[in-house]
C-alpha positions as CSV (number, residue, x, y, z in Angstrom):
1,X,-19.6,-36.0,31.8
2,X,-18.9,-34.6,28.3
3,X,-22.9,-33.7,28.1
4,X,-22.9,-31.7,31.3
5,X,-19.6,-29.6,29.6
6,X,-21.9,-29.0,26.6
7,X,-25.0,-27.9,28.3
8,X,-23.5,-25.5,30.7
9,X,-21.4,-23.8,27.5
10,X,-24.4,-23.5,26.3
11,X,-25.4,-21.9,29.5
12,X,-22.8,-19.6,29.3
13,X,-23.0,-18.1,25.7
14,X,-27.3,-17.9,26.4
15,X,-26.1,-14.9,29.3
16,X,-24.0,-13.0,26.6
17,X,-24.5,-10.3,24.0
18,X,-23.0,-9.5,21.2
19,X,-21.3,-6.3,20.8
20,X,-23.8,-4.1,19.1
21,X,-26.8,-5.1,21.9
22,X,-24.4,-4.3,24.2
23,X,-23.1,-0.9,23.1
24,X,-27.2,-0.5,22.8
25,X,-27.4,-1.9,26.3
26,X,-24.6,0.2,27.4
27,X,-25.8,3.4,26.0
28,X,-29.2,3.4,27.3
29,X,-28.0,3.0,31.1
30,X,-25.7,6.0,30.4
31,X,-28.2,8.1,29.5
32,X,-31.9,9.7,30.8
33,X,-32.8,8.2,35.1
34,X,-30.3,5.9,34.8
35,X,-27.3,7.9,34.5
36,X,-28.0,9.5,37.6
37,X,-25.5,8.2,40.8
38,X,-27.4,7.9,43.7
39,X,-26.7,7.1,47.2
40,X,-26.8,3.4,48.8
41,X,-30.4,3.0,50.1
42,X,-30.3,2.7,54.2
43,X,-32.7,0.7,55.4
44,X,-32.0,1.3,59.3
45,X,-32.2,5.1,58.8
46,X,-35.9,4.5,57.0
47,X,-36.9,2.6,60.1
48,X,-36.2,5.1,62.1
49,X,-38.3,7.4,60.3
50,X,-40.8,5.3,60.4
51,X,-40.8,4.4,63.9
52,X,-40.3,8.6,64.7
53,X,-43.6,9.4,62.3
54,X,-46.1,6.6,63.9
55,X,-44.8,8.2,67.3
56,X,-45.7,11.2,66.2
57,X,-49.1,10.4,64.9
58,X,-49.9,8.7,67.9
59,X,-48.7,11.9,70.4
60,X,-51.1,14.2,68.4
61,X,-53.9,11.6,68.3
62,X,-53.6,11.6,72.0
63,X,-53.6,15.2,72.4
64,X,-56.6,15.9,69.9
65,X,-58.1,13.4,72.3
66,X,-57.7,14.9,75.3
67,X,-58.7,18.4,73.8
68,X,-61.5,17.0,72.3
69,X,-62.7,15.8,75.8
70,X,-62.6,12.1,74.8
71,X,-61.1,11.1,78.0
């Protein structure tokens, strides 16, 4: 049981910095792309958009068709 303790401290201190890679760490997400907020992606709303432009597409297709004298 002690062994397990051991390897998951180990574990533990592996997923940490220390302080001056962080402040480095920190300090690049601040600045540049990164420091820019952006909204929370919506998938359903991109779906949508989707669905709208292949509708779209396939209305004109049909009308290029029919003025084309395909059918």
């Amino acid at each position: 049981m002690s062994e397990h303790n051991v390897q998951r401290g180990e574990a533990d201190d592996q997923g940490r910095l220390y302080p001056e890679d962080q402040a480095k760490v920190d300090a690049f997400v601040s600045r540049g792309v990164n420091s820019v907020e952006r909204k929370p992606f919506k998938p359903l709303r991109l779906v949508i958009l989707l669905i709208a432009v292949v509708t779209g597409f396939s209305l004109l297709s049909q009308v290029i068709a029919r003025w084309a004298g395909v059918y």
